[in-house]
C-alpha positions as CSV (number, residue, x, y, z in Angstrom):
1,X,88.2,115.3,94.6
2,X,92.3,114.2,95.5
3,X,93.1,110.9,94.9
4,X,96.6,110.3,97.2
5,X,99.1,108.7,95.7
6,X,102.1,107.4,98.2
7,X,105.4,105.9,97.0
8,X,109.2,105.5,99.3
9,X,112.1,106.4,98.2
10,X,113.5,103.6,96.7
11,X,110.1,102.4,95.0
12,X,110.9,99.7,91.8
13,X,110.2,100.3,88.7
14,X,107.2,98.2,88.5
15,X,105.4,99.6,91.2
16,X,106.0,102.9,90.0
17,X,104.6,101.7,86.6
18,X,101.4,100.6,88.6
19,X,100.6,103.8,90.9
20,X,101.2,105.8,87.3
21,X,98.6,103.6,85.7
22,X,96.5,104.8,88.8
23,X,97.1,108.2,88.4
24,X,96.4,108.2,84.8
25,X,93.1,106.9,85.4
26,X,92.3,109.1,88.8
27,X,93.8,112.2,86.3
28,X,91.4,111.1,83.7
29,X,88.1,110.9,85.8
30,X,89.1,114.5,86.5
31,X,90.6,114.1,90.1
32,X,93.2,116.4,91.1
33,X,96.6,113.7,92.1
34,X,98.4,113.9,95.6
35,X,101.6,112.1,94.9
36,X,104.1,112.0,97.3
37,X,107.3,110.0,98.8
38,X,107.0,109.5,102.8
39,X,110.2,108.9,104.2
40,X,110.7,106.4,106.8
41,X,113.5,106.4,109.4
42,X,116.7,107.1,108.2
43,X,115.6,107.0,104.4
44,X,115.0,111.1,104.9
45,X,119.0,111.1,103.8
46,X,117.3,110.1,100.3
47,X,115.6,113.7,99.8
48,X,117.2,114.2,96.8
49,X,115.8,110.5,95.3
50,X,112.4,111.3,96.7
51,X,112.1,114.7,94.6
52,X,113.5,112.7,91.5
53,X,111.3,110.0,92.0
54,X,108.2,113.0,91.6
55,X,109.5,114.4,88.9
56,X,109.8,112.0,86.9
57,X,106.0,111.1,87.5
58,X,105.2,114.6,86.7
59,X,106.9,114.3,83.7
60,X,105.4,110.9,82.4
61,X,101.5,112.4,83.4
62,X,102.3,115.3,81.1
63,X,99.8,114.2,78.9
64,X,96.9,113.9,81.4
65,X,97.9,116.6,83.6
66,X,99.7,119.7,85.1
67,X,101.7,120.5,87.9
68,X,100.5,122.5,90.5
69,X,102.6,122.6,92.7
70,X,106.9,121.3,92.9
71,X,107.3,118.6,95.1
72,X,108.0,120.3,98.9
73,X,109.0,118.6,102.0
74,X,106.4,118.7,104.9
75,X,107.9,117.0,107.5
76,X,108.3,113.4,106.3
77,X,106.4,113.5,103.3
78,X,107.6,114.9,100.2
79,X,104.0,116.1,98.4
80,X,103.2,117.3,94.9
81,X,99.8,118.4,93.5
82,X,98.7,117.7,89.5
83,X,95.9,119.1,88.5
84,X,94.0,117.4,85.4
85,X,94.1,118.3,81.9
86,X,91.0,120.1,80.7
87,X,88.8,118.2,78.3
């Protein structure tokens, strides 16, 4: 099962805290995480905010998970793929 995560490119901190919460939980049922940034209009000249933004959400699921895949633009949406941690 995926659980999708989406976020923009200029998401706060809070919200970022609350789809993390989500994907600690989703990770933690053992659902593979879909996170990525979808870029709107003229926010694609933020590319490089996007793919820092899903880093550093990789990097706080460490515990719960691994990454699959490194965050890749497909068009619009800049995706990533974490697998969960095996029990």
């Amino acid at each position: 099962m995926v659980k999708e995560i989406r976020m923009g490119p200029n998401t706060e901190e809070h919200d970022f805290n609350f789809k993390l919460n989500h994907a600690k939980t989703f990770l933690s049922e053992g659902a593979k995480v879909k996170a990525y940034v979808f870029f709107k209009g003229r926010t694609i000249v933020f590319k490089d905010r996007g793919e820092i933004l899903l880093l550093k959400f990789a990097q706080e699921l460490e515990d719960y998970g691994s990454l699959e895949q490194m965050p890749k633009l497909e068009g619009k949406k800049m995706i990533m793929m974490i697998n969960p941690k095996k029990k």
